[in-house]
N, CA, C and O atoms as CSV, one atom per row, in Angstrom:
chain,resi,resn,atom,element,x,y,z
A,1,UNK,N,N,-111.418,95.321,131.814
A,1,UNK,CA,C,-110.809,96.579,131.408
A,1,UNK,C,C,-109.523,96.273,130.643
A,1,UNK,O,O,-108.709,95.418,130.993
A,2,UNK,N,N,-109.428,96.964,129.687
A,2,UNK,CA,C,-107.890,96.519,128.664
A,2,UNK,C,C,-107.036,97.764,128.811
A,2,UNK,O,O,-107.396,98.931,128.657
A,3,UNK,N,N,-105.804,97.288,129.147
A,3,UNK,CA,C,-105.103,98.218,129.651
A,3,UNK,C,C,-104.234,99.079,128.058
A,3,UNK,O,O,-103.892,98.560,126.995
A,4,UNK,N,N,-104.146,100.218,128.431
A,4,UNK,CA,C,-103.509,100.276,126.956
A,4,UNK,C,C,-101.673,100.288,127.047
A,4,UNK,O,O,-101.128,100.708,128.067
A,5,UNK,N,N,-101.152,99.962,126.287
A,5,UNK,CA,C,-99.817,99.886,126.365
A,5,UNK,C,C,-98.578,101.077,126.428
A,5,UNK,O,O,-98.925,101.996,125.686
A,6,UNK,N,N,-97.866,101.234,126.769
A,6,UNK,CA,C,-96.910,102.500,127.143
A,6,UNK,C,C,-96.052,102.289,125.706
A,6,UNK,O,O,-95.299,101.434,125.239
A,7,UNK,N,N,-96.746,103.869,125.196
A,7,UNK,CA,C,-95.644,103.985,123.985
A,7,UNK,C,C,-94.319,104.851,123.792
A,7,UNK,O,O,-93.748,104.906,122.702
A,8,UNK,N,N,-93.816,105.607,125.066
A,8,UNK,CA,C,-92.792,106.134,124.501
A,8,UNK,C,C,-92.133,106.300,126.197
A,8,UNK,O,O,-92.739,106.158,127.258
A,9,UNK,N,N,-90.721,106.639,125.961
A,9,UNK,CA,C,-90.059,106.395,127.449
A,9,UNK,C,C,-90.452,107.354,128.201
A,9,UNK,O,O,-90.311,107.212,129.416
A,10,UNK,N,N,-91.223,108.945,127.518
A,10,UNK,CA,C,-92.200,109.511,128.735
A,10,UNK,C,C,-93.579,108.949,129.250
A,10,UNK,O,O,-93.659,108.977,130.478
A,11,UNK,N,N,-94.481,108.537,128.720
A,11,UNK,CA,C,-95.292,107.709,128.761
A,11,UNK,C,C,-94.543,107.294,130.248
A,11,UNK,O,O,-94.450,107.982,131.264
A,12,UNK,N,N,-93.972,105.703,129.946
A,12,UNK,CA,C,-92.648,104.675,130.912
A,12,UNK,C,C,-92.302,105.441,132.165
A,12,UNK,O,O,-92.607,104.856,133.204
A,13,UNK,N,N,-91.642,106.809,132.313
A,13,UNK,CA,C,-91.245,107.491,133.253
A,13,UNK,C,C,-92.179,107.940,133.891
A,13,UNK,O,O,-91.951,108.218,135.068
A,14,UNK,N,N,-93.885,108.224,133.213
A,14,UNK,CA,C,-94.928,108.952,134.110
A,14,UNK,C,C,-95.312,107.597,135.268
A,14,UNK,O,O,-95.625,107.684,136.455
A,15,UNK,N,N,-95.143,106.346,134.384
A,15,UNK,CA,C,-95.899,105.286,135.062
A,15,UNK,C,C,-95.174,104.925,136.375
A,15,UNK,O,O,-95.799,104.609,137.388
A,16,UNK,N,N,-93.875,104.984,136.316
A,16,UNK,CA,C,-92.788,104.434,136.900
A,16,UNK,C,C,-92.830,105.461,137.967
A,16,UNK,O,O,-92.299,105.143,139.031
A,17,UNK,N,N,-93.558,107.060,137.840
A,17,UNK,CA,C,-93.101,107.813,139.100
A,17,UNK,C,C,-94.463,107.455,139.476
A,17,UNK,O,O,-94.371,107.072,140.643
A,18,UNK,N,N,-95.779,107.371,139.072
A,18,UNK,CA,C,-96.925,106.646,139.557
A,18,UNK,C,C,-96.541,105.044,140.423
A,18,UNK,O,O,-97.414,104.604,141.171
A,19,UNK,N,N,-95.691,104.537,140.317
A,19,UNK,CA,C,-95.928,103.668,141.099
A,19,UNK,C,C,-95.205,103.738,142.115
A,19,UNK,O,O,-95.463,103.133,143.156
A,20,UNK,N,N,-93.713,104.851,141.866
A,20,UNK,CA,C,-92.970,104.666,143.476
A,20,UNK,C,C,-94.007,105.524,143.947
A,20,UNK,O,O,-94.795,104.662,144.335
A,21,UNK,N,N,-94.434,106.360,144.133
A,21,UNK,CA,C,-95.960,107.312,144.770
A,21,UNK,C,C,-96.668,106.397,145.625
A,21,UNK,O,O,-97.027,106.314,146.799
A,22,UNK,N,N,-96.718,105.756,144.570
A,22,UNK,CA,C,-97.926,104.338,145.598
A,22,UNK,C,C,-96.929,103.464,146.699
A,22,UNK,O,O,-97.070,103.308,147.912
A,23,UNK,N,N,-96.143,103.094,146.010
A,23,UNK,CA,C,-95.132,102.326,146.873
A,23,UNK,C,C,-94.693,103.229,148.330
A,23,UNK,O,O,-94.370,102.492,149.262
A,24,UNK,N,N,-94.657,104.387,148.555
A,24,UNK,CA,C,-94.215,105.217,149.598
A,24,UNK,C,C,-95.511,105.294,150.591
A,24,UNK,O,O,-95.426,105.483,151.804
A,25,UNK,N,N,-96.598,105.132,149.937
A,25,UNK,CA,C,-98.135,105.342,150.640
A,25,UNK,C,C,-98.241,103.759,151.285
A,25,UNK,O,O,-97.852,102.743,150.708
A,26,UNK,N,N,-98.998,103.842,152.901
A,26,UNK,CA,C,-98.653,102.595,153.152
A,26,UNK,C,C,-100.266,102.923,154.484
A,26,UNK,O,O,-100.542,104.018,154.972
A,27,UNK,N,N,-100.812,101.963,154.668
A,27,UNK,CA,C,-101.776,101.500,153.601
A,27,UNK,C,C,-102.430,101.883,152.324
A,27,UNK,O,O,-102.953,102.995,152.253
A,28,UNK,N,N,-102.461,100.923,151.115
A,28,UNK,CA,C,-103.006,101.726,150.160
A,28,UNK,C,C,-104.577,100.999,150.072
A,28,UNK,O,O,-105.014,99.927,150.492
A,29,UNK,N,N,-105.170,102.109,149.331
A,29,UNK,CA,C,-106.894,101.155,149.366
A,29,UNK,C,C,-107.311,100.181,148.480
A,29,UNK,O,O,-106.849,100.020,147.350
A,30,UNK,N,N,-108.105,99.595,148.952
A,30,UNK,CA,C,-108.378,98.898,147.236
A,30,UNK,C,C,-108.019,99.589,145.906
A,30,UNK,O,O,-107.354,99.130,144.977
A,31,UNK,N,N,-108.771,101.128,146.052
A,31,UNK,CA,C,-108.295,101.194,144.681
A,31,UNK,C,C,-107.479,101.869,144.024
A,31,UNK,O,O,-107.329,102.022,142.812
A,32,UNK,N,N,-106.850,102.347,145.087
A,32,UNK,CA,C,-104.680,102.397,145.198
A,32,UNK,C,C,-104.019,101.111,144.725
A,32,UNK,O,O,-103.003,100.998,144.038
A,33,UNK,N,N,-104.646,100.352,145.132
A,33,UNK,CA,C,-104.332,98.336,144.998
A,33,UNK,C,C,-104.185,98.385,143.255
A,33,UNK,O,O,-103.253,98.169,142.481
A,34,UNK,N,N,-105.408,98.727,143.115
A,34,UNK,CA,C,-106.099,98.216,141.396
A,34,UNK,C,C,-105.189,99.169,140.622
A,34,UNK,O,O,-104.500,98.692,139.720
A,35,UNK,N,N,-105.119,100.639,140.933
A,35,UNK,CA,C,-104.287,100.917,140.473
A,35,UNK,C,C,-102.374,101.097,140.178
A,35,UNK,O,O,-101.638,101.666,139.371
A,36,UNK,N,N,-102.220,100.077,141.591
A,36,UNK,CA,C,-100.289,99.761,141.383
A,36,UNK,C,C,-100.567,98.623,140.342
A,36,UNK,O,O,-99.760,98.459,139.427
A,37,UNK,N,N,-101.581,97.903,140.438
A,37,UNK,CA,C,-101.527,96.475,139.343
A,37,UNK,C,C,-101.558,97.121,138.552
A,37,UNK,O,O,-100.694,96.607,137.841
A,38,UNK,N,N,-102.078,98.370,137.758
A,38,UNK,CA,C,-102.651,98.473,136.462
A,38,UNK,C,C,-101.145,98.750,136.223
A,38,UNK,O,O,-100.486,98.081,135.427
A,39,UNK,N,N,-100.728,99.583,136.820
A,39,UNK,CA,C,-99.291,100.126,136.556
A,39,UNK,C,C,-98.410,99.695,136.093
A,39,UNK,O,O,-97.894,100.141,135.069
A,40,UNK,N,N,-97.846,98.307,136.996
A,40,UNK,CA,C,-97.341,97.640,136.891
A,40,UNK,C,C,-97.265,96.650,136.063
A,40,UNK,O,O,-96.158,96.154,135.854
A,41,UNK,N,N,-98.640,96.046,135.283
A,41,UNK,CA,C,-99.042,95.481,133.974
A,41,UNK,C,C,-98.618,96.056,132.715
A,41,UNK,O,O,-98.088,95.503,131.751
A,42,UNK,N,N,-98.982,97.397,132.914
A,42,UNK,CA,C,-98.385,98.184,132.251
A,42,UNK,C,C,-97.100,98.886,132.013
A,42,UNK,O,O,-96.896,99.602,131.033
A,43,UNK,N,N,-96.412,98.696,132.772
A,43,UNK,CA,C,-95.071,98.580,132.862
A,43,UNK,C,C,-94.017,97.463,132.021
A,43,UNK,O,O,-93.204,97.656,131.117
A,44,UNK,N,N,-94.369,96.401,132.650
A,44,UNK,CA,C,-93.548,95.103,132.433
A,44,UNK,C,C,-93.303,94.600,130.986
A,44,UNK,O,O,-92.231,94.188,130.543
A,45,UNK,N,N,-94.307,94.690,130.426
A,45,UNK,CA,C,-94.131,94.664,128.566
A,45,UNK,C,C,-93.270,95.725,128.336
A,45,UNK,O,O,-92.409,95.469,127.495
A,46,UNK,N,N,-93.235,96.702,128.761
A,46,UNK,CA,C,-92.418,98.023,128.064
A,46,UNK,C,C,-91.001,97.830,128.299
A,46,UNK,O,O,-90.173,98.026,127.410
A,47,UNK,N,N,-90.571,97.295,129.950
A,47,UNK,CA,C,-89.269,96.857,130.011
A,47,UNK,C,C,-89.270,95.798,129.019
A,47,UNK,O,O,-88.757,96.067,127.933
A,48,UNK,N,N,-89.804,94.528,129.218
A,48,UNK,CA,C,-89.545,93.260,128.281
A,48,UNK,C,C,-88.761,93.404,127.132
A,48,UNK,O,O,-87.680,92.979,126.727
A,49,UNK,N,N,-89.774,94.241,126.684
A,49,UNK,CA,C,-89.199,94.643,125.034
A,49,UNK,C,C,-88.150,95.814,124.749
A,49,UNK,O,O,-87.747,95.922,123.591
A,50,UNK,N,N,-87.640,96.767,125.799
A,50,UNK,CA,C,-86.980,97.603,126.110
A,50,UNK,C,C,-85.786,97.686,126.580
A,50,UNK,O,O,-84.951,98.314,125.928
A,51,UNK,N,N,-85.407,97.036,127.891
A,51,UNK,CA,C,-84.645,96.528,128.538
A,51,UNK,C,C,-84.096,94.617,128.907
A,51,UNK,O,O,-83.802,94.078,129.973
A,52,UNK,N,N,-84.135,94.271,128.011
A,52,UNK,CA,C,-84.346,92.567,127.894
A,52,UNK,C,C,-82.804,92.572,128.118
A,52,UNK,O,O,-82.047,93.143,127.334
A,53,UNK,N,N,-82.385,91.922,129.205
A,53,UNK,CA,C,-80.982,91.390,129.227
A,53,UNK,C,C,-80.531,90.145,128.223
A,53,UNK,O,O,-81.373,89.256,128.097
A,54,UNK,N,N,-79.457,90.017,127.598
A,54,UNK,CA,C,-79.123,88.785,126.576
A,54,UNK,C,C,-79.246,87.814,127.847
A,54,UNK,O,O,-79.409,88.006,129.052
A,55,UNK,N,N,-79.076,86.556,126.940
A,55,UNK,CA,C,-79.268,85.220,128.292
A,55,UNK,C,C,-77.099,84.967,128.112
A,55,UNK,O,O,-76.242,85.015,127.229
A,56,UNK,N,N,-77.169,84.787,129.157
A,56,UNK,CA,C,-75.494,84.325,129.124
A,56,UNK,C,C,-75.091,83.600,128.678
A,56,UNK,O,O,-75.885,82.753,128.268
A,57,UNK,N,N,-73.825,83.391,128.449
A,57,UNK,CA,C,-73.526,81.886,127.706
A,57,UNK,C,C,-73.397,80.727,128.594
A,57,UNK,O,O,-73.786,81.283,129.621
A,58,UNK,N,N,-73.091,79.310,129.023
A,58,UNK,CA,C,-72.531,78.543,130.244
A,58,UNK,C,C,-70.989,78.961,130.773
A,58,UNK,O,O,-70.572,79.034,131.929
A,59,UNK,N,N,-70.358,79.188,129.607
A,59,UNK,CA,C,-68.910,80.023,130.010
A,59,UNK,C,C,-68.823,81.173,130.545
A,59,UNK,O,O,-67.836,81.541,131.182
A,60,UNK,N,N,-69.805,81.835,130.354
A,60,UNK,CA,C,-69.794,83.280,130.875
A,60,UNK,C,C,-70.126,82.790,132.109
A,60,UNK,O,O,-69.216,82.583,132.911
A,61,UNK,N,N,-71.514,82.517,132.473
A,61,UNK,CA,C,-72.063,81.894,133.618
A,61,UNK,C,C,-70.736,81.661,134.831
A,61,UNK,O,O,-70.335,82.323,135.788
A,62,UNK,N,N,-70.218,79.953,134.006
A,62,UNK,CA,C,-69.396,79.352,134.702
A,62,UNK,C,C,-68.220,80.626,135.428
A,62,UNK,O,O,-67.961,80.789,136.620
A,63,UNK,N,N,-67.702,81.354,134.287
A,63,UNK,CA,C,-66.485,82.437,134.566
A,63,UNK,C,C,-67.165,83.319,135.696
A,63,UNK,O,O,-66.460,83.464,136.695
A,64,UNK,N,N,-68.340,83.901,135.719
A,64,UNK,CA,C,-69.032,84.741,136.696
A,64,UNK,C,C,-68.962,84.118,138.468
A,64,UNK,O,O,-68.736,84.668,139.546
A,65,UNK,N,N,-69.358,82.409,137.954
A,65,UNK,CA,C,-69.583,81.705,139.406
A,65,UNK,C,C,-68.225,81.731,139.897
A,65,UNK,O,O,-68.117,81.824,141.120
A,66,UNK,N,N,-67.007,81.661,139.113
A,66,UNK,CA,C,-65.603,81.323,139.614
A,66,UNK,C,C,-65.041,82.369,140.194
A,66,UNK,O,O,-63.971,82.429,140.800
A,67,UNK,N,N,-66.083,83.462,139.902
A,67,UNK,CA,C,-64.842,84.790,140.500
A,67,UNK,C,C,-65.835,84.953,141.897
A,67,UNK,O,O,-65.324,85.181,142.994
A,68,UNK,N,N,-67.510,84.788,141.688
A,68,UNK,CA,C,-67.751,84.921,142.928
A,68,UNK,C,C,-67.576,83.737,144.201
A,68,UNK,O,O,-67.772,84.075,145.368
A,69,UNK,N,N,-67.351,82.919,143.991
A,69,UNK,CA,C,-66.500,81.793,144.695
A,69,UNK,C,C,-65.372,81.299,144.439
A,69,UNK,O,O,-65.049,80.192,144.010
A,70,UNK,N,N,-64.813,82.157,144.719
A,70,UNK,CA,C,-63.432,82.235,144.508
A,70,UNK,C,C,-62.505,80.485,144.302
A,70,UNK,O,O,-61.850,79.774,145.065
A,71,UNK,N,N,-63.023,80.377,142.546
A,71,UNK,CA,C,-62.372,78.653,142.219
A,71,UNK,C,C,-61.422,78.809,141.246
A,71,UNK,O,O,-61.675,79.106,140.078
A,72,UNK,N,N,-60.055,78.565,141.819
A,72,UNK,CA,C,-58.741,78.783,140.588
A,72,UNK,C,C,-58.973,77.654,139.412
A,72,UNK,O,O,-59.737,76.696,139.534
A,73,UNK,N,N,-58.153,77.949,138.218
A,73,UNK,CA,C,-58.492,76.981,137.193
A,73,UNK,C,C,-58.236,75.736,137.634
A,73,UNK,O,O,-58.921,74.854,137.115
A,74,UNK,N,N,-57.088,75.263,138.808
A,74,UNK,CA,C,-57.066,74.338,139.328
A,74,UNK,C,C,-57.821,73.523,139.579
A,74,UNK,O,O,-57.859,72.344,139.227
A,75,UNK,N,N,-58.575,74.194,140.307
A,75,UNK,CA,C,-60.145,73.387,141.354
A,75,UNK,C,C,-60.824,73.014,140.183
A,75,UNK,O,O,-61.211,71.850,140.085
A,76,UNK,N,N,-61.129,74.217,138.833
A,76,UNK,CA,C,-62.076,73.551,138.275
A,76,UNK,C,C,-61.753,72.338,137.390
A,76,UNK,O,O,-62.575,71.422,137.432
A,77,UNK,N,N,-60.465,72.162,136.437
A,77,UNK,CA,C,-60.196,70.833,136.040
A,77,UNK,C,C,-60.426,69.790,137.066
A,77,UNK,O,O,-61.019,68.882,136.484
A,78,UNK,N,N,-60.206,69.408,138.579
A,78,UNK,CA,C,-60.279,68.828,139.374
A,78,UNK,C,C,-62.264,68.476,139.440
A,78,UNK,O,O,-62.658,67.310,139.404
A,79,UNK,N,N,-63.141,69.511,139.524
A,79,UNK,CA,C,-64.040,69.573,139.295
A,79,UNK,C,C,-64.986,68.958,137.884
A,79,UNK,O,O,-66.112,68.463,137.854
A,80,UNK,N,N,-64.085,69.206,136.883
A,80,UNK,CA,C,-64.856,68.832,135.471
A,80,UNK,C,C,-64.396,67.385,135.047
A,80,UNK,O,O,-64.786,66.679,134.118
A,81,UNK,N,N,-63.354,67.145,136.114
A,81,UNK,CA,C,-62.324,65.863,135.880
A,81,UNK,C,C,-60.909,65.927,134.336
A,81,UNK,O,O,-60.449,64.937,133.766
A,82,UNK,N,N,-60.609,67.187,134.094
A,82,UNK,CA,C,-59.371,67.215,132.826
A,82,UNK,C,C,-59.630,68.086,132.643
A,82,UNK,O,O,-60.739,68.510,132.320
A,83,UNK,N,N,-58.294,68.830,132.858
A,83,UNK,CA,C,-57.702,70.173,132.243
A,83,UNK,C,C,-58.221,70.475,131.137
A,83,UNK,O,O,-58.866,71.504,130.933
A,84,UNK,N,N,-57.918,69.354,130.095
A,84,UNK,CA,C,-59.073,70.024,128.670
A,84,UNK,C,C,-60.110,69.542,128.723
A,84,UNK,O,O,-60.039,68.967,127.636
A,85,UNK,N,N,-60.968,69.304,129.056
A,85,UNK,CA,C,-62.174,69.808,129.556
A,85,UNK,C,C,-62.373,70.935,129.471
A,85,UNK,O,O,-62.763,71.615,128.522
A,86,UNK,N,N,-61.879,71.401,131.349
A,86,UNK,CA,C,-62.090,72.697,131.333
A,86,UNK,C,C,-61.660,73.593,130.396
A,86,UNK,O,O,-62.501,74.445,130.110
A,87,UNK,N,N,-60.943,73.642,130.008
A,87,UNK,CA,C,-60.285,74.199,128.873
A,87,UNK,C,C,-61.120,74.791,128.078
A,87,UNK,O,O,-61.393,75.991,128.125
A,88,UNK,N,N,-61.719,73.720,127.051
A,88,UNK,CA,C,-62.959,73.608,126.263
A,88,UNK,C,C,-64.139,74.242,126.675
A,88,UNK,O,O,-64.758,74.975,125.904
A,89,UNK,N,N,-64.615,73.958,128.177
A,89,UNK,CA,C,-65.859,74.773,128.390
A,89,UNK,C,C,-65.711,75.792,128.313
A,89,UNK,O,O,-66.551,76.385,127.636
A,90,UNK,N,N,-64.350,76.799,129.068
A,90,UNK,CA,C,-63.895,78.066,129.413
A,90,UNK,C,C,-64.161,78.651,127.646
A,90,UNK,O,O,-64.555,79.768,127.311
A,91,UNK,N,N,-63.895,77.801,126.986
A,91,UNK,CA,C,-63.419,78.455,125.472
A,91,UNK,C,C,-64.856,78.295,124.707
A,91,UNK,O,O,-64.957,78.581,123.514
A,92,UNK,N,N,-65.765,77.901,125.343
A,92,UNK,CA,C,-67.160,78.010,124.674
A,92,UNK,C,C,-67.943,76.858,124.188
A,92,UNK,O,O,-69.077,76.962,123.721
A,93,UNK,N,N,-67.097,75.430,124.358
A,93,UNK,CA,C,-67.347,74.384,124.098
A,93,UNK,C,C,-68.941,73.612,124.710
A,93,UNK,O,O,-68.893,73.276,125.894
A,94,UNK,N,N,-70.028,73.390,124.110
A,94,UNK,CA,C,-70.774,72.502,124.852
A,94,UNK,C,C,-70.352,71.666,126.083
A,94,UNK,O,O,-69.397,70.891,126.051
A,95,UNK,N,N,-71.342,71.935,127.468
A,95,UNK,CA,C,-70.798,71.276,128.483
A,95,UNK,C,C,-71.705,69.934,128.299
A,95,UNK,O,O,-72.702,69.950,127.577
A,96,UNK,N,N,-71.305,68.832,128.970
A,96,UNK,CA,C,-71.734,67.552,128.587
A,96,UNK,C,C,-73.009,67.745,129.889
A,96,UNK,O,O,-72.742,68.732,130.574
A,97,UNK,N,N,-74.279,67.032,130.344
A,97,UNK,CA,C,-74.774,66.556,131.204
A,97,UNK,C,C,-74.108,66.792,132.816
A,97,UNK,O,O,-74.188,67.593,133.748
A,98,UNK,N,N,-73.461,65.616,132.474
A,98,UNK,CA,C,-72.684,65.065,133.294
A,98,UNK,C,C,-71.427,65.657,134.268
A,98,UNK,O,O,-70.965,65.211,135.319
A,99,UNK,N,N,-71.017,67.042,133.344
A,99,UNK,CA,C,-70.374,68.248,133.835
A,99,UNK,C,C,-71.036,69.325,134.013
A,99,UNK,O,O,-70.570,70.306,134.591
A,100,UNK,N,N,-72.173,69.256,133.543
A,100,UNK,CA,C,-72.974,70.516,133.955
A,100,UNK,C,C,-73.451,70.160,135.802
A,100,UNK,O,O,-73.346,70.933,136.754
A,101,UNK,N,N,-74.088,68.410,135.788
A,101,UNK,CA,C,-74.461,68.504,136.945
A,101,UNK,C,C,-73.036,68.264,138.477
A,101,UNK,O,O,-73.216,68.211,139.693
A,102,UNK,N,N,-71.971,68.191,137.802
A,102,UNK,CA,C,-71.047,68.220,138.814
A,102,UNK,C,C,-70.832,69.806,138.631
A,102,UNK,O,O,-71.119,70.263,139.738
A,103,UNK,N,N,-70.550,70.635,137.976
A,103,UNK,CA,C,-70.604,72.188,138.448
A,103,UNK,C,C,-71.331,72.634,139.226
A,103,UNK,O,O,-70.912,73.295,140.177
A,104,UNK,N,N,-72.879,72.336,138.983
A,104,UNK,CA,C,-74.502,72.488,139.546
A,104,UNK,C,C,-74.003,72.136,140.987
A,104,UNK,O,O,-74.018,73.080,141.777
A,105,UNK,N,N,-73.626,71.099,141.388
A,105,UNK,CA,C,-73.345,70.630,142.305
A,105,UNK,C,C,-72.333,71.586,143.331
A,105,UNK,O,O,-72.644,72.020,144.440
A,106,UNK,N,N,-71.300,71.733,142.757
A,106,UNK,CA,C,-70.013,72.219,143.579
A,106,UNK,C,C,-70.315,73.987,143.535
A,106,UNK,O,O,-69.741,74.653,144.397
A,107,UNK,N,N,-70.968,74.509,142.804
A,107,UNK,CA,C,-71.409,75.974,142.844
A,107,UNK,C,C,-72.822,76.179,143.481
A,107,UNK,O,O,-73.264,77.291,143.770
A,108,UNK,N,N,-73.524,74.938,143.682
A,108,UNK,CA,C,-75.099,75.079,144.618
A,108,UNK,C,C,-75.924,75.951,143.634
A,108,UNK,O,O,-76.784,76.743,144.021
A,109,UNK,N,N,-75.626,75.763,142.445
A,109,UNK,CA,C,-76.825,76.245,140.919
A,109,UNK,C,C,-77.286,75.348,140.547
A,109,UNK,O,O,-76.772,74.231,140.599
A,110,UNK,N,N,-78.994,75.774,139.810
A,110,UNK,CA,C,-79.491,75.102,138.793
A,110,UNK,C,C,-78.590,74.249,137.595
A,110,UNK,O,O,-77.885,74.847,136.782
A,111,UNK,N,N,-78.709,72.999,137.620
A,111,UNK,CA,C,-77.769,72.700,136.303
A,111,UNK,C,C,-78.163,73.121,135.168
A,111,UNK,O,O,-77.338,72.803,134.312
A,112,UNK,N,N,-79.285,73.853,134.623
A,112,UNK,CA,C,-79.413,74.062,132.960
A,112,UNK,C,C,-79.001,75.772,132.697
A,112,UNK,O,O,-79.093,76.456,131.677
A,113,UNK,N,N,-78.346,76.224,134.564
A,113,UNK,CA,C,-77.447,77.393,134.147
A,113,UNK,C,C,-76.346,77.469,132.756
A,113,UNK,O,O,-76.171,78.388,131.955
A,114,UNK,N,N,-75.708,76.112,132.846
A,114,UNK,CA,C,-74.881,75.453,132.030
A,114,UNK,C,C,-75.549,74.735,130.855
A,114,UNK,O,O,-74.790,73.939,130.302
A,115,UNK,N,N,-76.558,74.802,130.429
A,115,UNK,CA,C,-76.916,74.233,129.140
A,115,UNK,C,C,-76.541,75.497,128.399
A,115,UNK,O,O,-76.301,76.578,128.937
A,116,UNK,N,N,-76.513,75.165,126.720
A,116,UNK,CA,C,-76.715,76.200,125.779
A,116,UNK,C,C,-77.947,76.591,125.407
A,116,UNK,O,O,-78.829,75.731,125.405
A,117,UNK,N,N,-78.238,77.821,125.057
A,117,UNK,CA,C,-79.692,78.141,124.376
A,117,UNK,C,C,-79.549,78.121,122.963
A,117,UNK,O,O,-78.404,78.447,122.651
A,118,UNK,N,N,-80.398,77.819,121.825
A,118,UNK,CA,C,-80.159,77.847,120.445
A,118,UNK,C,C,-81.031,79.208,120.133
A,118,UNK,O,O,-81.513,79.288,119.002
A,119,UNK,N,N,-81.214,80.042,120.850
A,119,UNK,CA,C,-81.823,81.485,120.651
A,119,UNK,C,C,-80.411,82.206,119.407
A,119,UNK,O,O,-80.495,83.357,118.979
């Protein structure tokens, strides 16, 4: 069966109140089942292309991790090993490897949080 695609944000809003419906119904049947998948298939392209968050930068990233673990600029030169360093990353600079995986490390993240994307 080929599902057809959601073309306009009423379309999006009928599907979206079709599936909390289902979601509130508890057991649903098989073909309550078949139909949250269809929904939901049908859904997810429409956000994709609709609602797509930008990807962050490593500075943004890094600045986000520092406020939720609370790390003064202190800690992080101590962390990156030189004030300019940090400096440089804070200011948008490519992080090296080698500072990405000591951040990775001391914040308990993926290290390619800190890579750049060429998007």
């Amino acid at each position: 069966m080929r599902l057809s695609a959601i073309k306009g944000a009423r379309e999006y809003e009928a599907a979206l109140g079709g599936v909390r419906a289902l979601m509130r119904r508890e057991p649903l049947s098989k073909k309550e089942e078949r139909r949250l998948e269809s929904l939901v298939a049908r859904i997810e392209p429409y956000e994709a292309a609709h609602f797509a968050l930008p990807r962050a930068t490593p500075a943004q990233v890094l600045e986000e991790l520092m406020l939720a673990r609370p790390t003064s600029r202190r800690m992080l030169d101590a962390i990156v090993g030189s004030k300019r360093v940090a400096g440089e990353i804070l200011g948008g600079a490519r992080i090296r490897k080698s500072v990405s995986r000591r951040l990775a490390y001391h914040f308990h993240v993926p290290a390619d949080l800190f890579e750049a994307t060429d998007e």
